[in-house]
C-alpha positions as protocol buffer text, in pm:
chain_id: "A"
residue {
  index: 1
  type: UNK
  ca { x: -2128 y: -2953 z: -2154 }
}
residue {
  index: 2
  type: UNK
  ca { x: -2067 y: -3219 z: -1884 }
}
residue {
  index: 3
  type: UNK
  ca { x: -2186 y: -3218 z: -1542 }
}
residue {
  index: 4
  type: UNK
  ca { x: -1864 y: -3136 z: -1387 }
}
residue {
  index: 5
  type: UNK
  ca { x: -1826 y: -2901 z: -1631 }
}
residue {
  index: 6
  type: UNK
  ca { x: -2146 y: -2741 z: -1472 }
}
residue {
  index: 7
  type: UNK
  ca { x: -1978 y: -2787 z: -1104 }
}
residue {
  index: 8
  type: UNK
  ca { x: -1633 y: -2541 z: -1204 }
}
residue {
  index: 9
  type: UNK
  ca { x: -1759 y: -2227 z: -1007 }
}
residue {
  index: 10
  type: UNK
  ca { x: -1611 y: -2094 z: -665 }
}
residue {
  index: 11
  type: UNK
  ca { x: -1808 y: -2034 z: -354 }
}
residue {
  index: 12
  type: UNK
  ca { x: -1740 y: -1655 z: -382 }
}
residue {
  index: 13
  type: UNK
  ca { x: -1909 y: -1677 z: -711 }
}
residue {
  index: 14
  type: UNK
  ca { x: -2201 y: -1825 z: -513 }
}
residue {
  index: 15
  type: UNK
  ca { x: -2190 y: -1573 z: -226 }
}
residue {
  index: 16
  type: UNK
  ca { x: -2190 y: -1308 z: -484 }
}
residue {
  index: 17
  type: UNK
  ca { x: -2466 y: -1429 z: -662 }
}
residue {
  index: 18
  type: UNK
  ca { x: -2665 y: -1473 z: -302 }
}
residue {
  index: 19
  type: UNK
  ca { x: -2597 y: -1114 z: -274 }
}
residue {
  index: 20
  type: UNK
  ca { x: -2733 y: -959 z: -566 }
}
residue {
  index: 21
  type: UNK
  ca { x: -3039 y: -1160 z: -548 }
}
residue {
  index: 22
  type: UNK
  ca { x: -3098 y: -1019 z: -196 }
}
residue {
  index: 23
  type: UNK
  ca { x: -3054 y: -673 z: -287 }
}
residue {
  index: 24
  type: UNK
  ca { x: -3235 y: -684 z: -635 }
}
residue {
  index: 25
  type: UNK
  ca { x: -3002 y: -478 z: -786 }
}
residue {
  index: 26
  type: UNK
  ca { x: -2571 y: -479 z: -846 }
}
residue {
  index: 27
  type: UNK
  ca { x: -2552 y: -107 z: -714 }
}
residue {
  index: 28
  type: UNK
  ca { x: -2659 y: -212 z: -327 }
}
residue {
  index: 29
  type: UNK
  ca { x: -2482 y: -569 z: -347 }
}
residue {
  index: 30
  type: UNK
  ca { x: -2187 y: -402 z: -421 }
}
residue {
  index: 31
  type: UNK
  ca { x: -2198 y: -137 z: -133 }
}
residue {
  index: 32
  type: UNK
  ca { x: -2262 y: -435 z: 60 }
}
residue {
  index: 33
  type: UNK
  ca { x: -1969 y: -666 z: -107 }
}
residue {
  index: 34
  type: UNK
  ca { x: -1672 y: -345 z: -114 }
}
residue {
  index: 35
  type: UNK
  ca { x: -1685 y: -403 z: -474 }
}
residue {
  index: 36
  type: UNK
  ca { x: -1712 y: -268 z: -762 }
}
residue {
  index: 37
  type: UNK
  ca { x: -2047 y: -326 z: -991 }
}
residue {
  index: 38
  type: UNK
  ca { x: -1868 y: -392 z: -1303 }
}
residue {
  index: 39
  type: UNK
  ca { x: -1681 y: -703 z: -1134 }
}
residue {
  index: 40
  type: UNK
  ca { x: -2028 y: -825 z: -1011 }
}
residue {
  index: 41
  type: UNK
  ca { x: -2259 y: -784 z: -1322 }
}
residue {
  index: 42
  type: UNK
  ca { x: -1928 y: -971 z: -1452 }
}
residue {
  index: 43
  type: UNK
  ca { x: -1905 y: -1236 z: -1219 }
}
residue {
  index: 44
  type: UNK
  ca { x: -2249 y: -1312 z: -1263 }
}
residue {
  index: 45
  type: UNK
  ca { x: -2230 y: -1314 z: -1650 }
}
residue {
  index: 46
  type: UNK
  ca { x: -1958 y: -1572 z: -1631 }
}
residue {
  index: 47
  type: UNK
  ca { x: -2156 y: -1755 z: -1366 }
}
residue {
  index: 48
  type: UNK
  ca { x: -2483 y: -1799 z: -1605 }
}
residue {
  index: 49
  type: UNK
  ca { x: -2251 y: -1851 z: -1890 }
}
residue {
  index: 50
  type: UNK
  ca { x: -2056 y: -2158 z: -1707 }
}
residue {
  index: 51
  type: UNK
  ca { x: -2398 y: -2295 z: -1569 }
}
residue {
  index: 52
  type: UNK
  ca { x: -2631 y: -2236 z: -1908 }
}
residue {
  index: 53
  type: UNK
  ca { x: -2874 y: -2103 z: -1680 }
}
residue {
  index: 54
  type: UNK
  ca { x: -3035 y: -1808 z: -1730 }
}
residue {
  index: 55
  type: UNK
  ca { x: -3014 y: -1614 z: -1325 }
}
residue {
  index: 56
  type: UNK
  ca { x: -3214 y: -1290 z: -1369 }
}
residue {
  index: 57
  type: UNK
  ca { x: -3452 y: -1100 z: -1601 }
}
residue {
  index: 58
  type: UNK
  ca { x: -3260 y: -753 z: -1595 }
}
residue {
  index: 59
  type: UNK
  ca { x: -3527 y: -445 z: -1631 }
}
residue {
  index: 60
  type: UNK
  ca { x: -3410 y: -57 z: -1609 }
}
residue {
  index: 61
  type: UNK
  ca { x: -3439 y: -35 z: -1280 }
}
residue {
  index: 62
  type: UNK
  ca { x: -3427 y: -369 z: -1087 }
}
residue {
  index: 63
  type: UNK
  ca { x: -3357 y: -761 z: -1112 }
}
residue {
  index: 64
  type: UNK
  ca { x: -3588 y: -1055 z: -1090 }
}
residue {
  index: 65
  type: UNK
  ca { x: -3455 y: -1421 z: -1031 }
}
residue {
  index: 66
  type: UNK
  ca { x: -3615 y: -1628 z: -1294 }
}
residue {
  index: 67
  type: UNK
  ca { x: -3758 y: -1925 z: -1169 }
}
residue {
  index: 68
  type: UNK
  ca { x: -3366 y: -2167 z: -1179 }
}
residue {
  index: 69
  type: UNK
  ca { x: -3214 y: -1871 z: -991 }
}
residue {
  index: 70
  type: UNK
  ca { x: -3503 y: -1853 z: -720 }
}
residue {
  index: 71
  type: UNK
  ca { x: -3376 y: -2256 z: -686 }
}
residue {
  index: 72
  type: UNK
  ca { x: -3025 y: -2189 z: -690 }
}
residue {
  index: 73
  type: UNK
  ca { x: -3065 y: -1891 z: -425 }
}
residue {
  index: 74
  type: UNK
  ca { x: -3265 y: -2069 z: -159 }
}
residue {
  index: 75
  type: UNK
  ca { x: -2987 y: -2404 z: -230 }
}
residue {
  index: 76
  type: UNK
  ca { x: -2678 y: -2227 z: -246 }
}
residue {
  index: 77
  type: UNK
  ca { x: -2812 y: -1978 z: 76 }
}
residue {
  index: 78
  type: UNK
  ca { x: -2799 y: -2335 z: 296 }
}
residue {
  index: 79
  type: UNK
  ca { x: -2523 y: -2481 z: 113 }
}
residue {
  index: 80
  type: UNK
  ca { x: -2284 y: -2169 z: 263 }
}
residue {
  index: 81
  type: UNK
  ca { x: -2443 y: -2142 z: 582 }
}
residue {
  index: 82
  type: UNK
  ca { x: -2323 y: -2500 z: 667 }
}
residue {
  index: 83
  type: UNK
  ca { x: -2009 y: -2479 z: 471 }
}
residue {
  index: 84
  type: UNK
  ca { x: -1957 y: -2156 z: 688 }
}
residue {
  index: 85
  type: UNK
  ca { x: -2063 y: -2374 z: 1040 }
}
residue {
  index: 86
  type: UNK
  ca { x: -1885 y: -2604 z: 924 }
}
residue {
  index: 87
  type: UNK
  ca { x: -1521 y: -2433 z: 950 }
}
residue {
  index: 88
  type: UNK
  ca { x: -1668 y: -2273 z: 1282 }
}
residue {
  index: 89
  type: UNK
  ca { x: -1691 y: -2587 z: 1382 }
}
residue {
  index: 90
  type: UNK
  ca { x: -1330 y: -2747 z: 1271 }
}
residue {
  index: 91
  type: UNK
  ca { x: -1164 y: -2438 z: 1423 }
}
residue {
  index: 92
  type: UNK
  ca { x: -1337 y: -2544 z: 1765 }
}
residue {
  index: 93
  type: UNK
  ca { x: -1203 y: -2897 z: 1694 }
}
residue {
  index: 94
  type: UNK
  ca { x: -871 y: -2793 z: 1679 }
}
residue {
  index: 95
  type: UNK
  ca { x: -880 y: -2583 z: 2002 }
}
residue {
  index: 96
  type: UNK
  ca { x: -891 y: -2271 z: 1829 }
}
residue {
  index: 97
  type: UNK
  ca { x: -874 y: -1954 z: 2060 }
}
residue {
  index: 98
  type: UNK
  ca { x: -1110 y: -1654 z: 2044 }
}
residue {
  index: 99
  type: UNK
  ca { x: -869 y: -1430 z: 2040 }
}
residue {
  index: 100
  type: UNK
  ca { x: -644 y: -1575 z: 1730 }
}
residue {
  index: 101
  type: UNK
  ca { x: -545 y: -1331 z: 1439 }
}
residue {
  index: 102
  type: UNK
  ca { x: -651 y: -1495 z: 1140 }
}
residue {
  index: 103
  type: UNK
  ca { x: -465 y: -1488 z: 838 }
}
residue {
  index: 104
  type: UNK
  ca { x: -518 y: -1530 z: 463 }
}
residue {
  index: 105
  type: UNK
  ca { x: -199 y: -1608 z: 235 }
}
residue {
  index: 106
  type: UNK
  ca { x: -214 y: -1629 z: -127 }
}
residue {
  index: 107
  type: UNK
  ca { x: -199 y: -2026 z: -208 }
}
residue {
  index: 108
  type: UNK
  ca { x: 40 y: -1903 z: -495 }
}
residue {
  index: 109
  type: UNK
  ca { x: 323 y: -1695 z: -298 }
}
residue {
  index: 110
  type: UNK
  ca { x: 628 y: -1893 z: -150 }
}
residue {
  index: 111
  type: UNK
  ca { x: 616 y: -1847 z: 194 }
}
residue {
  index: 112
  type: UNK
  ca { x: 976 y: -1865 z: 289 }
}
residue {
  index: 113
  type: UNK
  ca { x: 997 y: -1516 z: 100 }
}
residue {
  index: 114
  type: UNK
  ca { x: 677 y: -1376 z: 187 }
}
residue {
  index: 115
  type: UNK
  ca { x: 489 y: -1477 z: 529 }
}
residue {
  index: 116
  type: UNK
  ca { x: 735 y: -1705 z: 747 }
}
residue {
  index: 117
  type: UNK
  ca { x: 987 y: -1396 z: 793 }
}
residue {
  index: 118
  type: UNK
  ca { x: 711 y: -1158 z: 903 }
}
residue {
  index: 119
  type: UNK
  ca { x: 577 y: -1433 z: 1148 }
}
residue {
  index: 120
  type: UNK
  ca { x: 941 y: -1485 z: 1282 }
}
residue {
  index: 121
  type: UNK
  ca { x: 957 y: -1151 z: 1348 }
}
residue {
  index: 122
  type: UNK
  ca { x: 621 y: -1120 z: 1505 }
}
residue {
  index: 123
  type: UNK
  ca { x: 682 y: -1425 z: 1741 }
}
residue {
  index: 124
  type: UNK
  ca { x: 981 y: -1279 z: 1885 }
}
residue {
  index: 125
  type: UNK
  ca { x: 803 y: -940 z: 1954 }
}
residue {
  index: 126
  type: UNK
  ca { x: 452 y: -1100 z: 2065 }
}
residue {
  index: 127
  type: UNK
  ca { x: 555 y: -1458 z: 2153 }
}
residue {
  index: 128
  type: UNK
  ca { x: 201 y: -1496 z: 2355 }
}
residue {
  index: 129
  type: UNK
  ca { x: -13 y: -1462 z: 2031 }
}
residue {
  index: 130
  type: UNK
  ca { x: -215 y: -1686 z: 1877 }
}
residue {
  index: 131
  type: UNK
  ca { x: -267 y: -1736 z: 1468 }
}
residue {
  index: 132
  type: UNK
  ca { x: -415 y: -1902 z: 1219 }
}
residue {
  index: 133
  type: UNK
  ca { x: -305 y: -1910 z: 890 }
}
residue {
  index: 134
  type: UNK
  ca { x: -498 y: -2022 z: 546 }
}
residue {
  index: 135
  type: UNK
  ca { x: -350 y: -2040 z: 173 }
}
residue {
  index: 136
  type: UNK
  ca { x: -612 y: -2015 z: -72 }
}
residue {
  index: 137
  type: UNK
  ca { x: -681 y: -1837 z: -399 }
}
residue {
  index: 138
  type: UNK
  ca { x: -672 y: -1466 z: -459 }
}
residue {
  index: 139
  type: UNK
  ca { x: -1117 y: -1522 z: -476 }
}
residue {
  index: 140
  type: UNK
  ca { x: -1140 y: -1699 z: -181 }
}
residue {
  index: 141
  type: UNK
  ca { x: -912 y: -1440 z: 65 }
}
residue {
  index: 142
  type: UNK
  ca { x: -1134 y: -1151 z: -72 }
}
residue {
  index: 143
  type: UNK
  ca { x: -1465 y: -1398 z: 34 }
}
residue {
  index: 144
  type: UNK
  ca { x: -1337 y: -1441 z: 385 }
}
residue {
  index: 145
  type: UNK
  ca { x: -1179 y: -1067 z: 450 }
}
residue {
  index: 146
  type: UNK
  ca { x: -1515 y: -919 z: 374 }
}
residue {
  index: 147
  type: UNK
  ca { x: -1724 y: -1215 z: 538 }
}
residue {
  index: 148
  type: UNK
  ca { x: -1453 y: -1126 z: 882 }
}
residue {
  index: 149
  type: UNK
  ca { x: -1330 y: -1480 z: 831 }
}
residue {
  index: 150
  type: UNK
  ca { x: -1026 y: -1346 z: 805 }
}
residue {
  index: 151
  type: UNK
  ca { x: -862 y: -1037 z: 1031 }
}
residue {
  index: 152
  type: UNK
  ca { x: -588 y: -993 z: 751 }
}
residue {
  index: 153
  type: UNK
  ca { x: -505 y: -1098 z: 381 }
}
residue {
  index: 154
  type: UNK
  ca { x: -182 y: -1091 z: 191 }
}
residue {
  index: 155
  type: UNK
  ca { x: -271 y: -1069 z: -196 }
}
residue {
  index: 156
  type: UNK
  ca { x: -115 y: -928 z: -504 }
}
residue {
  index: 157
  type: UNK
  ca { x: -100 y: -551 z: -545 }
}
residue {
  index: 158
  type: UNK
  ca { x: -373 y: -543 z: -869 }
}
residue {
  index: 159
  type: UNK
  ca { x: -596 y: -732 z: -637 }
}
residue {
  index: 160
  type: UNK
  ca { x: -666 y: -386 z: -462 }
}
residue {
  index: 161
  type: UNK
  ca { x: -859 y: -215 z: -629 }
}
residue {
  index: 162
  type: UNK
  ca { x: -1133 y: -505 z: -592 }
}
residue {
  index: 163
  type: UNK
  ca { x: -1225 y: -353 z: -289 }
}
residue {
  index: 164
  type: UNK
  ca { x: -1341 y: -29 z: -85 }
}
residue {
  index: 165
  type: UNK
  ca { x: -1077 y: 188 z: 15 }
}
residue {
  index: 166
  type: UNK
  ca { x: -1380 y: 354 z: 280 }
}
residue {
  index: 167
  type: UNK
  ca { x: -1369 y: -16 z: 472 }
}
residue {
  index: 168
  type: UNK
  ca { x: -1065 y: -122 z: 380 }
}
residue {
  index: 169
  type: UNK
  ca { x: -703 y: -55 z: 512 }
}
residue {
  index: 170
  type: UNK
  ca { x: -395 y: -148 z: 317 }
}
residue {
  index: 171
  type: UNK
  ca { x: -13 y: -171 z: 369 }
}
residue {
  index: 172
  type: UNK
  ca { x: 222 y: -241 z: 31 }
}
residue {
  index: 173
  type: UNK
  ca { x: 495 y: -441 z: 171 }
}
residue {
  index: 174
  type: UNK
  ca { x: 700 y: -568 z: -144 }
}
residue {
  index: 175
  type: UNK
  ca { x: 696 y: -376 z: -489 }
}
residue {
  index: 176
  type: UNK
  ca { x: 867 y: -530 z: -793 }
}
residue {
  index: 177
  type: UNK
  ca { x: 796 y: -551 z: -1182 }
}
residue {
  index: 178
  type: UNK
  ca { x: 559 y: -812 z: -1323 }
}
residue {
  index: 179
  type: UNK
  ca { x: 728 y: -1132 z: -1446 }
}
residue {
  index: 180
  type: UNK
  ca { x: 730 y: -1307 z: -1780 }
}
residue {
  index: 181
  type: UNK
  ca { x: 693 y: -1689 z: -1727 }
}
residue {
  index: 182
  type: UNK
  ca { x: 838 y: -1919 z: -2051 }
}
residue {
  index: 183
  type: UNK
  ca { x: 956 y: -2233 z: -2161 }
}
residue {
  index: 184
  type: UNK
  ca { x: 1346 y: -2221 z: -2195 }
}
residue {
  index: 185
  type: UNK
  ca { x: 1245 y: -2302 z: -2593 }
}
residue {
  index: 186
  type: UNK
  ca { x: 1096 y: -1955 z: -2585 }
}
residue {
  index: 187
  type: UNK
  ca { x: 1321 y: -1669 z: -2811 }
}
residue {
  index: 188
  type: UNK
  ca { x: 1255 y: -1446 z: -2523 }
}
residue {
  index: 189
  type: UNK
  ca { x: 1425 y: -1663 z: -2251 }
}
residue {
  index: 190
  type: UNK
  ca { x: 1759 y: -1535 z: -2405 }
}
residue {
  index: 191
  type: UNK
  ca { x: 1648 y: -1158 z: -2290 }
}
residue {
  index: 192
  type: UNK
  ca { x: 1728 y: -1053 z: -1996 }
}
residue {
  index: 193
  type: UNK
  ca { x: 1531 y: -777 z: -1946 }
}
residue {
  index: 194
  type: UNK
  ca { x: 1232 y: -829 z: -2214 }
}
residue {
  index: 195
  type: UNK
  ca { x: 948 y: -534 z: -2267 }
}
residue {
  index: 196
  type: UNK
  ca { x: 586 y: -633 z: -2265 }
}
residue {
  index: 197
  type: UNK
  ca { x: 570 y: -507 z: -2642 }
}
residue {
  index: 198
  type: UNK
  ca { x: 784 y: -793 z: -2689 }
}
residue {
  index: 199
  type: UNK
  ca { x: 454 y: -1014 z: -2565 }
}
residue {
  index: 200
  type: UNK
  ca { x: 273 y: -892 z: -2897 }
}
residue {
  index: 201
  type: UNK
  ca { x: 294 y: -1245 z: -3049 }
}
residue {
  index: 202
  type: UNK
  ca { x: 235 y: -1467 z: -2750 }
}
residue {
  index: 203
  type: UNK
  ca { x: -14 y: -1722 z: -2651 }
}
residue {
  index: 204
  type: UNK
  ca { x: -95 y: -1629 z: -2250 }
}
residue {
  index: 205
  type: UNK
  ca { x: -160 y: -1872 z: -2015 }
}
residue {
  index: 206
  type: UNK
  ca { x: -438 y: -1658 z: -1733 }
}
residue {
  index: 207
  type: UNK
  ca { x: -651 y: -1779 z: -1466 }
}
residue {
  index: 208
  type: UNK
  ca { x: -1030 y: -1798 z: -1557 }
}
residue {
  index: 209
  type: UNK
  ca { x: -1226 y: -1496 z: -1516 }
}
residue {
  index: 210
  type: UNK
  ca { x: -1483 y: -1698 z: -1351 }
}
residue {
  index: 211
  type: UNK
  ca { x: -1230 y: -1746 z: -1045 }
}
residue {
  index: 212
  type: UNK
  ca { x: -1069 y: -1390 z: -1072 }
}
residue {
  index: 213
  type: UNK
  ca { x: -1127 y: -1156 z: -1299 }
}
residue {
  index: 214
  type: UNK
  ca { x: -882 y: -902 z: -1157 }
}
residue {
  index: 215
  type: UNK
  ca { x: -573 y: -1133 z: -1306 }
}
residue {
  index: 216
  type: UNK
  ca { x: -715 y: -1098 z: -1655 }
}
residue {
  index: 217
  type: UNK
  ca { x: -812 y: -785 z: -1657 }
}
residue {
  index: 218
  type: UNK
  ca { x: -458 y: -638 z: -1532 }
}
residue {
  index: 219
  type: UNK
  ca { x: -319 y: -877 z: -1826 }
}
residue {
  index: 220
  type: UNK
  ca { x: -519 y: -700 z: -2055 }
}
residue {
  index: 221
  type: UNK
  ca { x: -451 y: -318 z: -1892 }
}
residue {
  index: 222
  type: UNK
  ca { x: -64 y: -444 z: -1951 }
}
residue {
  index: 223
  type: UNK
  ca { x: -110 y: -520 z: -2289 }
}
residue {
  index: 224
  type: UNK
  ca { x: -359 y: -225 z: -2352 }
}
residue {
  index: 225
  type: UNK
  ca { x: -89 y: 40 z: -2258 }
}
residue {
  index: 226
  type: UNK
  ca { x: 170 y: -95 z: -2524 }
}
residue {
  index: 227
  type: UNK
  ca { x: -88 y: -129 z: -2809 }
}
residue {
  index: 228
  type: UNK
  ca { x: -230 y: -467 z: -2836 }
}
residue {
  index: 229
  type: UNK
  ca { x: -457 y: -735 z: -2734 }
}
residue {
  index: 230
  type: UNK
  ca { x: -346 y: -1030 z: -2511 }
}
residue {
  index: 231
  type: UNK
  ca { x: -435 y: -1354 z: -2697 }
}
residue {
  index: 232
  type: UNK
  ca { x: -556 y: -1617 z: -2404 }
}
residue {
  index: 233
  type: UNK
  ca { x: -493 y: -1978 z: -2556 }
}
residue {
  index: 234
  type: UNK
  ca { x: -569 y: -2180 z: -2197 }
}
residue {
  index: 235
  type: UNK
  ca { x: -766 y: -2096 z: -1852 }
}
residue {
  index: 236
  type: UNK
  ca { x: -656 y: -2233 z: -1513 }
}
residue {
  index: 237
  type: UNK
  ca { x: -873 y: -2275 z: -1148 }
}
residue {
  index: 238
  type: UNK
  ca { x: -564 y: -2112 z: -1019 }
}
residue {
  index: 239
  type: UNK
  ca { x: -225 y: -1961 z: -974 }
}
residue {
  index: 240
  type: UNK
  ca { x: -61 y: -2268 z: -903 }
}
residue {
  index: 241
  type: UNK
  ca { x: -186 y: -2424 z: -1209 }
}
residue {
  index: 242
  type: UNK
  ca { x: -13 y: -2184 z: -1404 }
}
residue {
  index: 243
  type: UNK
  ca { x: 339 y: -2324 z: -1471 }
}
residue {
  index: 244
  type: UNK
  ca { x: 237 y: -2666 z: -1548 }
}
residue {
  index: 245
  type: UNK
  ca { x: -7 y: -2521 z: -1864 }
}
residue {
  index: 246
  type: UNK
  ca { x: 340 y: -2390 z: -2050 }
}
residue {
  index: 247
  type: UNK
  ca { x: 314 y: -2638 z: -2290 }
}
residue {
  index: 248
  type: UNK
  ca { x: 402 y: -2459 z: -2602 }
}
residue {
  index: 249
  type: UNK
  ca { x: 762 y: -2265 z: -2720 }
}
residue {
  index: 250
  type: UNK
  ca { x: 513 y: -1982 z: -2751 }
}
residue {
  index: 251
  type: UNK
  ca { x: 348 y: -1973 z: -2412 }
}
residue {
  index: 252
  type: UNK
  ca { x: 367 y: -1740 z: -2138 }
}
residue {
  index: 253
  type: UNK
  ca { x: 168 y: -1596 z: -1822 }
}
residue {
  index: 254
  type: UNK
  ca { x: 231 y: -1333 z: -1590 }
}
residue {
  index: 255
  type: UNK
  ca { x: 353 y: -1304 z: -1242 }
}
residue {
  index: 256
  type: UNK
  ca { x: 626 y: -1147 z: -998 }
}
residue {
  index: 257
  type: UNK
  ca { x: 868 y: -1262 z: -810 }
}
residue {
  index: 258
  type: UNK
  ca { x: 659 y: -1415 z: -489 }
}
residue {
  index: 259
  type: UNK
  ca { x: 520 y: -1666 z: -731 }
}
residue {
  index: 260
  type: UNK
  ca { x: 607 y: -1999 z: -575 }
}
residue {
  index: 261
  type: UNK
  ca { x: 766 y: -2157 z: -850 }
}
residue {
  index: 262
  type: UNK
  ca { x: 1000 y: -1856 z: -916 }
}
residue {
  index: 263
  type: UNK
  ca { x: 1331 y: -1992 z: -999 }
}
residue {
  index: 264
  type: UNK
  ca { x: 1245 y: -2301 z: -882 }
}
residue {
  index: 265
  type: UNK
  ca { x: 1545 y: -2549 z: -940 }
}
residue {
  index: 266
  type: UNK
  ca { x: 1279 y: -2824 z: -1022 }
}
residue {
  index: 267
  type: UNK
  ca { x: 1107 y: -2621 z: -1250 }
}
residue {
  index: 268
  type: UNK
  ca { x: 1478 y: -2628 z: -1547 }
}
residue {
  index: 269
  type: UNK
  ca { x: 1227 y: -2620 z: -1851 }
}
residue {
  index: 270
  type: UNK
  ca { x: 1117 y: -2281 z: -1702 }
}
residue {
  index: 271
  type: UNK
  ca { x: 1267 y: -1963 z: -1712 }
}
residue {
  index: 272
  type: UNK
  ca { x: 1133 y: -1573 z: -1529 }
}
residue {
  index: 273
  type: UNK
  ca { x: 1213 y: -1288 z: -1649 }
}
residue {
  index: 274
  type: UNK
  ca { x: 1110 y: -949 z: -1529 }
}
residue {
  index: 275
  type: UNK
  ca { x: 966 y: -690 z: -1710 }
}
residue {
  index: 276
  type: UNK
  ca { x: 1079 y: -372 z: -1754 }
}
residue {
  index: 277
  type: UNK
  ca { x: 846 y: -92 z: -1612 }
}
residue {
  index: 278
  type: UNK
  ca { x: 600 y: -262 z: -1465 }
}
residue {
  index: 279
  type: UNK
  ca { x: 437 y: -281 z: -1139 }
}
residue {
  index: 280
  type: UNK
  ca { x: 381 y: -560 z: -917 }
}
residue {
  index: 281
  type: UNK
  ca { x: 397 y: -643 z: -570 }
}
residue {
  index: 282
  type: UNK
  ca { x: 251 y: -737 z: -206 }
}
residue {
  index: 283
  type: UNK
  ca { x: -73 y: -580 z: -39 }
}
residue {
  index: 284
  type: UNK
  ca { x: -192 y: -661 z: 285 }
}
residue {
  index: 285
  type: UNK
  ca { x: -536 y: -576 z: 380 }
}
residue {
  index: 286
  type: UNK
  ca { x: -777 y: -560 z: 671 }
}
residue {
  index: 287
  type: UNK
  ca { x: -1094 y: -399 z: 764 }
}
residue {
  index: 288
  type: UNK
  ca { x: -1107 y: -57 z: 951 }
}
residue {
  index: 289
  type: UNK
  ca { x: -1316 y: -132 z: 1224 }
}
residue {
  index: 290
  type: UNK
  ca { x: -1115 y: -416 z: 1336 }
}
residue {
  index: 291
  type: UNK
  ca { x: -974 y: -336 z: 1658 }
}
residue {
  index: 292
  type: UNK
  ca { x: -849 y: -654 z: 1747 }
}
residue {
  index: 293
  type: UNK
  ca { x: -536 y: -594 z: 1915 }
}
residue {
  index: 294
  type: UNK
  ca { x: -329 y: -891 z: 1754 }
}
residue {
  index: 295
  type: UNK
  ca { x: -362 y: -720 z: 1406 }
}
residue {
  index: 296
  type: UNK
  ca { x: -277 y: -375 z: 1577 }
}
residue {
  index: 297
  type: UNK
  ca { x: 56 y: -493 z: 1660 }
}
residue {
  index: 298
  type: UNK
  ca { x: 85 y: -712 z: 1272 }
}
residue {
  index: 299
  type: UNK
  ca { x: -7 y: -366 z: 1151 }
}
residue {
  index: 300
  type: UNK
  ca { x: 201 y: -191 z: 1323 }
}
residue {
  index: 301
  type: UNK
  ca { x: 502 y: -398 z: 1244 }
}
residue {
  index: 302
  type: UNK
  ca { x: 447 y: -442 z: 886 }
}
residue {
  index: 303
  type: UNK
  ca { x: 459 y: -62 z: 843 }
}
residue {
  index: 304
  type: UNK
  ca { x: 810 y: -78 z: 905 }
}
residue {
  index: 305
  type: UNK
  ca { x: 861 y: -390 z: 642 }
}
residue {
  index: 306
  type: UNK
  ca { x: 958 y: -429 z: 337 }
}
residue {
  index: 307
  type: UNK
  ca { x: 1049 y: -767 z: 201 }
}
């Protein structure tokens, strides 16, 4: 394995990891995280897996560090400290306000059909009110929602369940079937309406579980309730790397319509095509206690919008 190889993980990956090895055990980190402890004692499989280091000696009841994750937890606890004073500082640069609703966007989502028209709309109602608004991978909005780096997220509807529903608000603003994504080459791009069964055969395209495990694991609850396996031929960083890793006639990977590239006119080679009976969609989420009244009044708009 090369040493950028050894470089591929995400800083949620690390603040997970810093989290566990406070607590000394997955139960309490993931009380503290609003997660689950199945996607931790994942995430942190994957993580020694991708690094070839061995993290923690696991016993019935508790966790050690080993001697390379006592290293990696005092590094990686200064590494995100700065990284974190780091966008404090930028957002002071830029003449941020205290008062600005901050918002988290899926990197992957088109905006024009997503965001912009609930920000038009908000603008005209609130015109005084200051944002901030950050695109980043499904990973990285669930990071900075819990951290309070961000007031409110927009993320796909599967991504839910990733968090606590005790600390955690949500609003679904956009429901819609799951999407096929093919090559026009693809015997399935002639079907309008195509059934996941149809899949069976297919080589999917998914983003690594190292980044976010939520994507593959709906892939494989899809799959699971119509009797078969998903076969995973090629991992991505990201969404947005998706479409450009359709390189065979028998490729595929999942999304909805908010994808970016959906229907893009640039994109001819490929075609979307919904699935039948399927459910997909928009989430937005925030924590309870935040009073701040700038998300009161997004909240209290987006309750009466569905895009």
């Amino acid at each position: 394995m090369s040493q950028r190889e050894y470089l591929r993980i995400s800083t949620l990956q690390m603040h997970y990891f810093i989290e566990v090895a406070s607590c000394g055990s997955f139960t309490s980190a993931s009380q503290h995280l609003y997660t689950t402890q199945s996607t931790l004692s994942k995430t942190i499989s994957a993580l020694e897996k991708n690094l070839d280091v061995q993290l923690f000696i696991r016993s019935h009841k508790r966790l050690y560090l080993t001697e390379a994750g006592r290293h990696l937890y005092e590094r990686w606890k200064k590494i995100l400290s700065e990284l974190e004073h780091s966008v404090e500082e930028s957002r002071i640069l830029q003449g941020g306000h205290a008062d600005t609703l901050t918002i988290g966007i899926l990197d992957s989502y088109d905006p024009k059909r997503t965001l912009n028209p609930i920000l038009h709309r908000f603008f005209q109602e609130y015109p005084q009110s200051n944002i901030s608004v950050s695109a980043c991978p499904a990973q990285e909005i669930r990071k900075q929602l819990i951290t309070g780096n961000l007031d409110v997220a927009f993320t796909v509807l599967y991504d839910l369940e990733q968090l606590s529903e005790e600390s955690f608000d949500s609003a679904v603003i956009g429901e819609c079937d799951h999407s096929v994504a093919m090559l026009t080459t693809n015997p399935l791009a002639k079907k309008e309406y195509p059934d996941v069964s149809e899949l069976k055969d297919c080589d999917f395209v998914g983003i690594s579980p190292l980044y976010t495990p939520s994507y593959c694991g709906m892939i494989k609850d899809l799959c699971a309730s119509h009797g078969f396996e998903p076969h995973f031929i090629r991992y991505t960083e990201n969404a947005i790397s998706l479409i450009y890793n359709l390189i065979h006639e028998n490729d595929v990977f999942i999304c909805d319509k908010y994808y970016r590239d959906y229907q893009n006119p640039s994109m001819q080679m490929v075609q979307f095509r919904p699935l039948v009976h399927t459910k997909s969609g928009i989430v937005v989420i925030w924590k309870k206690n935040n009073t701040k009244k700038e998300l009161l009044n997004l909240i209290g708009l987006l309750r009466q919008t569905i895009i």
